[in-house]
C-alpha positions as CSV (number, residue, x, y, z in Angstrom):
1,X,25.5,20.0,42.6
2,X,23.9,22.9,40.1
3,X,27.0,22.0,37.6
4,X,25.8,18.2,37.8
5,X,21.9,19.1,37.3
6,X,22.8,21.8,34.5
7,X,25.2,18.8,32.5
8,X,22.3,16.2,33.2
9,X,19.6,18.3,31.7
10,X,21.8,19.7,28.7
11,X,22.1,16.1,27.9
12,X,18.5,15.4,28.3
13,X,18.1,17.7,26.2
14,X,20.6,16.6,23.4
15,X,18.7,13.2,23.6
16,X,15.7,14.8,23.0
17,X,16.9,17.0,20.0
18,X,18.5,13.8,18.6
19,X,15.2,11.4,18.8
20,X,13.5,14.3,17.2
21,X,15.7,14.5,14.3
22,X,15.4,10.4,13.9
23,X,11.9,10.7,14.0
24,X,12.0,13.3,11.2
25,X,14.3,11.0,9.1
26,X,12.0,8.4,9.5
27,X,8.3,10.3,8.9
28,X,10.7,11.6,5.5
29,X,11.8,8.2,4.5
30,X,7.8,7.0,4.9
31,X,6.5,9.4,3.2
32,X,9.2,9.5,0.5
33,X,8.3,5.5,0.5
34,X,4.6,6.5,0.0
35,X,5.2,8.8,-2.5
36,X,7.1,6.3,-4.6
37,X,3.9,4.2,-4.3
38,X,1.2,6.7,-4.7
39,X,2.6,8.4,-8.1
40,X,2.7,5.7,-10.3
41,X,-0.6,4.4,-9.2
42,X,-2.2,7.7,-9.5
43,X,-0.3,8.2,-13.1
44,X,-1.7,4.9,-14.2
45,X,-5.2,5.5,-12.8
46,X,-5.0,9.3,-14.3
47,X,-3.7,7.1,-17.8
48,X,-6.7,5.2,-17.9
49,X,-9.5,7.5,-16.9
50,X,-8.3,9.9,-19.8
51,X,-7.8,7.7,-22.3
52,X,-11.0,5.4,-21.7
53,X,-13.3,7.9,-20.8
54,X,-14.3,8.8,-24.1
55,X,-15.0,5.6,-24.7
56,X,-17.6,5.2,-22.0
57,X,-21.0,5.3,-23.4
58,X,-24.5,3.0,-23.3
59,X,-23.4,1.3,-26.3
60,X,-19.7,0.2,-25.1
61,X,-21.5,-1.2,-22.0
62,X,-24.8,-3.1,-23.9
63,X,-23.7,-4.2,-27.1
64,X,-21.6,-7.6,-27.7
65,X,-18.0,-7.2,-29.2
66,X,-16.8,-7.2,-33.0
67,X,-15.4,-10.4,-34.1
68,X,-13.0,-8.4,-36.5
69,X,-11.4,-5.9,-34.7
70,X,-13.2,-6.3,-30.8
71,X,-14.8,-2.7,-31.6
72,X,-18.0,-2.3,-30.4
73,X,-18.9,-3.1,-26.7
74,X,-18.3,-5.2,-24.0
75,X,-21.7,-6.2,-22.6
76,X,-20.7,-10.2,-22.6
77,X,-17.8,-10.0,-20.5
78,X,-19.4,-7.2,-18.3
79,X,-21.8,-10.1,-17.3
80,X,-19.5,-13.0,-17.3
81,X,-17.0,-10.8,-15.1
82,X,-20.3,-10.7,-12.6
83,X,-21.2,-14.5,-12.8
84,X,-17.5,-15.7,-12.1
85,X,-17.4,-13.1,-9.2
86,X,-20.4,-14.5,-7.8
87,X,-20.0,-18.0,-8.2
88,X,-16.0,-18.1,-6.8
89,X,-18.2,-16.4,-3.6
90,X,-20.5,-19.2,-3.1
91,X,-17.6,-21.7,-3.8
92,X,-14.8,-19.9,-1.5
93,X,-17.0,-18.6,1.4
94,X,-18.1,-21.2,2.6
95,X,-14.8,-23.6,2.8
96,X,-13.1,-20.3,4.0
97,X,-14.7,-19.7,6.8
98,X,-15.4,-23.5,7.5
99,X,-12.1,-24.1,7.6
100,X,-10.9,-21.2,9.9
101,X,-13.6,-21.9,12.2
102,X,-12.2,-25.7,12.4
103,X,-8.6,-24.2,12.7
104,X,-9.3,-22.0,15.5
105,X,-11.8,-23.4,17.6
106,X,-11.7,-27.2,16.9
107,X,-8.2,-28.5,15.8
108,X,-6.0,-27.5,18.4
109,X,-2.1,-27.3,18.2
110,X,-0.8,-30.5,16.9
111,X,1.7,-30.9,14.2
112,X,-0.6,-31.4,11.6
113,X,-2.6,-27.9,12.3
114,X,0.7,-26.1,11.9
115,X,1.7,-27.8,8.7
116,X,-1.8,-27.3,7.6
117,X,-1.2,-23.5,8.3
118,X,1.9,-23.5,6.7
119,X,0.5,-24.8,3.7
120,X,-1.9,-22.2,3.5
121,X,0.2,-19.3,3.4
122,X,2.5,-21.0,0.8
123,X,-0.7,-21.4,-0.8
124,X,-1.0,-17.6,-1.2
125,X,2.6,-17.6,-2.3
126,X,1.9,-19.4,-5.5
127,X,1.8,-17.5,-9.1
128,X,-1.6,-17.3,-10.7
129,X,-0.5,-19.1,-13.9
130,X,0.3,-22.2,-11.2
131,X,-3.2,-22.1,-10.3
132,X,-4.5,-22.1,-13.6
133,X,-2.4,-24.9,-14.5
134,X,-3.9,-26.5,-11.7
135,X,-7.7,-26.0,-12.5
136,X,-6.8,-27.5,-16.0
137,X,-5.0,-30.7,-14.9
138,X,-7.4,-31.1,-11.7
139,X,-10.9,-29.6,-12.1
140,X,-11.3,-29.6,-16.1
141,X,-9.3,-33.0,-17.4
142,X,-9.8,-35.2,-14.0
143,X,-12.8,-34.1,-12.2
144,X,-14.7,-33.2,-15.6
145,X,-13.3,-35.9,-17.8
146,X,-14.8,-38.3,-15.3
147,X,-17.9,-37.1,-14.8
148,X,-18.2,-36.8,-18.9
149,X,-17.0,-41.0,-18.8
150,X,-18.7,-42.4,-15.7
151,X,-21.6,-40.3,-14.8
152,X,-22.6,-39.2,-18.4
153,X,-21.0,-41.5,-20.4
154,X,-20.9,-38.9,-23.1
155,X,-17.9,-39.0,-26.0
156,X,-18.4,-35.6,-26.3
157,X,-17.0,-33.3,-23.4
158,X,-19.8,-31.8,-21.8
159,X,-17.2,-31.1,-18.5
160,X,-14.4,-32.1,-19.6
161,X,-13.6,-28.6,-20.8
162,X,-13.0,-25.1,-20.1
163,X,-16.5,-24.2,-18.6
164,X,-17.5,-21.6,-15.8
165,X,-17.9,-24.4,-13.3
166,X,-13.9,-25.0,-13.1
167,X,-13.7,-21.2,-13.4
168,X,-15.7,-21.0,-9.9
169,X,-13.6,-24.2,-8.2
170,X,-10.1,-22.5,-9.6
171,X,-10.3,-19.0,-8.6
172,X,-11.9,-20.1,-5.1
173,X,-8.7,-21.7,-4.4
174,X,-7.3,-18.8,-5.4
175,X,-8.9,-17.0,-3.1
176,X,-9.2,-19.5,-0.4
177,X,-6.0,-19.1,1.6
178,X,-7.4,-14.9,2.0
179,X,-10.1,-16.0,3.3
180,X,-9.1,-18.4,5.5
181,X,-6.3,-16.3,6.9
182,X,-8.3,-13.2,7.8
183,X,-11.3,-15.2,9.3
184,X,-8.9,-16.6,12.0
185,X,-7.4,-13.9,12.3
186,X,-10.6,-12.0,13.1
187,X,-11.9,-15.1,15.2
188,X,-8.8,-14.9,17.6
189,X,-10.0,-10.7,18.2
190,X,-13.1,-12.3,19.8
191,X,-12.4,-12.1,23.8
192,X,-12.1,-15.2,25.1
193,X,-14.2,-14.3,28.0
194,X,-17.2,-14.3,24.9
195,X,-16.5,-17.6,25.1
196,X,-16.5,-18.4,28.9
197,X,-19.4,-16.9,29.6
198,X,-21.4,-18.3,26.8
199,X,-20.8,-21.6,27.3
200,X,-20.7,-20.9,31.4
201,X,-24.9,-19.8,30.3
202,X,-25.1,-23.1,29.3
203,X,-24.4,-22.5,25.7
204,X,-22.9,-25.6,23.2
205,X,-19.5,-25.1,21.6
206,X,-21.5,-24.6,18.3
207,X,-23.9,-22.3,19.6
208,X,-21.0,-20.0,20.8
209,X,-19.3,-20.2,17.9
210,X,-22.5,-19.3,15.6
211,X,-24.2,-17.2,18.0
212,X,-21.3,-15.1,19.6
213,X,-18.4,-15.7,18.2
214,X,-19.1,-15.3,14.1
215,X,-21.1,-12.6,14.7
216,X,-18.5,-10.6,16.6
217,X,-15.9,-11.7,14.2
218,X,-18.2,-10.5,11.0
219,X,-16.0,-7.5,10.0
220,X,-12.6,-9.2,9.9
221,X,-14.3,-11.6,8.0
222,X,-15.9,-9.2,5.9
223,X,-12.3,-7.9,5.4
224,X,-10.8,-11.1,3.9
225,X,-14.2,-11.4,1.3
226,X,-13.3,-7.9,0.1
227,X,-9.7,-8.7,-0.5
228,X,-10.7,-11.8,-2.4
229,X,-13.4,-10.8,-4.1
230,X,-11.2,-7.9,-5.6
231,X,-8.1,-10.6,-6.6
232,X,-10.9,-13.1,-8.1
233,X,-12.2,-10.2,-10.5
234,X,-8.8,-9.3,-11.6
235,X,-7.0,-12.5,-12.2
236,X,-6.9,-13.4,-15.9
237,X,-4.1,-16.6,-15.8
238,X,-6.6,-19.0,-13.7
239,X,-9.4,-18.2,-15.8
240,X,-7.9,-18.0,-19.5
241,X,-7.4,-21.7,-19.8
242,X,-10.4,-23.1,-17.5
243,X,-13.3,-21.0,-18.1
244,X,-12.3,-17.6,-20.5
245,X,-13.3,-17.2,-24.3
246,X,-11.8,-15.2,-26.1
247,X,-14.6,-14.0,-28.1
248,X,-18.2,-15.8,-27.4
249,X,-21.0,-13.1,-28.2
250,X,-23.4,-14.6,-26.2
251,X,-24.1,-15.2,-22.8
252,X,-23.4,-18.3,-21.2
253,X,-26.3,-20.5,-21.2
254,X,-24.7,-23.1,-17.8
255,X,-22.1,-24.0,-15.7
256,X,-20.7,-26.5,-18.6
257,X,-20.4,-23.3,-21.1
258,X,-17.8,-21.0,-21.5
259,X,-17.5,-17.2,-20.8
260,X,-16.3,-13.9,-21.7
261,X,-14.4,-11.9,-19.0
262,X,-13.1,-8.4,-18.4
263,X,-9.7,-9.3,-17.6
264,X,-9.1,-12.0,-20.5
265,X,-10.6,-9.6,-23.1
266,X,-8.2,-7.0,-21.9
267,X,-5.6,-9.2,-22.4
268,X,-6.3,-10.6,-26.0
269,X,-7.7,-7.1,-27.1
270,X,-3.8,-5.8,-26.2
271,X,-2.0,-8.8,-27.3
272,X,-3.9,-10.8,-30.1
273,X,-6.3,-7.8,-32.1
274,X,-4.0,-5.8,-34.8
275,X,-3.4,-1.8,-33.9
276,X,-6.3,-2.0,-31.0
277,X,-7.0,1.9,-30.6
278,X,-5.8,3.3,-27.0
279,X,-9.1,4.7,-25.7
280,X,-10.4,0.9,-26.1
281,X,-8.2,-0.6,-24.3
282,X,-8.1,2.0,-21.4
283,X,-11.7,1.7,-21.6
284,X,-11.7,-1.7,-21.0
285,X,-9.7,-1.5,-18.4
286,X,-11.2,1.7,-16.5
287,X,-14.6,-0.6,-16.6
288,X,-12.7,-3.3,-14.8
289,X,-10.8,-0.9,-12.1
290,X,-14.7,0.2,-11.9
291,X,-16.3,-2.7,-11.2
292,X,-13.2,-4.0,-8.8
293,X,-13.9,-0.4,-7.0
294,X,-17.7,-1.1,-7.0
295,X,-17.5,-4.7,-5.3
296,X,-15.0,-3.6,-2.5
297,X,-16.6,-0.2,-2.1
298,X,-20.1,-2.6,-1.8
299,X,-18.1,-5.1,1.2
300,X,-16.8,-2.0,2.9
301,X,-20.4,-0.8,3.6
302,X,-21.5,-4.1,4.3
303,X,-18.6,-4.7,6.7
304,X,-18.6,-0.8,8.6
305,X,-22.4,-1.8,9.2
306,X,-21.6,-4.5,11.0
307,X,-18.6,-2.7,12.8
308,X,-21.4,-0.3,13.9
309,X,-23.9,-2.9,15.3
310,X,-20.7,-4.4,17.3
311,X,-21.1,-3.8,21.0
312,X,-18.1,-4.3,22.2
């Protein structure tokens, strides 16, 4: 009997000894993963931030770019950068969330809400320049080119061209299936006993949903804005051919007028200007990582604030 507990327990203990060596494998191969993810992003970010700090300075940031060279600053697409941000928002927002709260709460479970769903996340699947091509064909030569013929009746495109209007409608559905997806996913969190006893008080279906539901929802969906807001002010292939000019001193003066943007005058500063000095194009780009890390660092506030209020 003593033989029989002594061999039990010596292999009880080799179990042991041999899950705690697999679970030291494992914690080395994540952290050898996250190491082969962390050092080139912190050698790029180090790249950039000493190369493009020097070029940091009141005048980079107010003054309008050279039409020579692009020396000088970058005040026009530092504001158009702003304006596209904010208009994909107003755009994207609201069809995000509409939509989730239709899949979630209204549609039910029917073919057509799953191929629906499964058209979404292809949606997110698709490459940038697709999108672009899309905004061009759809938004700029059909929507706008009809409203310039039929509405207008204008020979002269007023929106029937790259403008900041398609820039808004492209990069919103861009953005879109983000959105979407993280709102329901952050609708299904809600209890369902929210529900029940809301609607047992008396409540409608739409009070519950705006009353209860959305505002115990508020930082999932605060999570999906960040993510898109921080995609829609880096994308450059939506925006260079519906919205993006490559050099337009002055600010945009409507929807039906073209822009500069951070992430397109990166682009042709690299690719189109002639022996572009290094500390202005890392400086162009540290003021876009910048103002990326300034919108999400802005939404993770907002969204931790309304984590706190939660009482649940």
């Amino acid at each position: 009997m003593i033989s029989g507990s002594a061999a039990a327990s010596e292999r009880s203990h080799r179990v042991v000894r041999a899950n705690r060596l697999k679970e030291k494998l494992a914690f080395g191969f994540l952290s050898g993963m996250m190491l082969l993810v962390l050092g080139p992003i912190t050698w790029l970010l180090w790249f950039i931030v000493s190369n493009g700090i020097s070029q940091i300075n009141w005048t980079f940031l107010s003054t309008a770019p050279n039409a020579i060279d692009a020396s000088g600053g970058i005040f026009p697409a530092l504001v158009g950068t702003g304006i596209l941000v904010l208009g994909t928002i107003l755009f994207a927002l609201p069809l995000g969330i509409g939509g989730a709260i239709y899949l979630t709460e209204y549609a039910g479970r029917s073919r057509i809400v799953r191929f629906i769903r499964l058209a979404i996340v292809n949606l997110a699947g698709v490459p940038s320049i697709v999108h672009g091509l899309f905004g061009l064909g759809f938004f700029v030569l059909f929507v706008g080119g009809g409203i310039d013929r039929f509405i207008l009746h204008s020979t002269k495109p007023v929106f029937g061209q790259a403008c900041l209007l398609w820039g808004f409608c492209t990069l919103a559905v861009v953005i879109l299936p983000i959105i979407i997806t993280s709102t329901e996913e952050a609708l299904l969190s809600v209890p369902i006993s929210f529900r029940e006893a809301s609607l047992g008080l008396g409540a409608g279906k739409w009070q519950t949903i705006r009353r209860v539901v959305l505002p115990a929802a508020l930082p999932g969906i605060m999570t999906g804005c960040i993510l898109g807001v921080g995609r829609a002010a880096g994308e450059t292939a939506p925006v260079m051919i519906t919205c993006a000019a490559s050099f337009k001193p002055t600010l945009p003066q409507g929807l039906n007028d073209q822009a500069m943007l951070l992430p397109y005058h990166l682009y042709f500063v690299v690719t189109q200007v002639p022996n572009p000095p290094m500390s202005l194009q890392a400086g162009i780009a540290l003021v876009l990582v910048a103002v990326v890390f300034a919108i999400n660092l802005l939404a993770v506030m907002l969204r931790s604030r309304a984590r706190s209020a939660r009482k649940w």
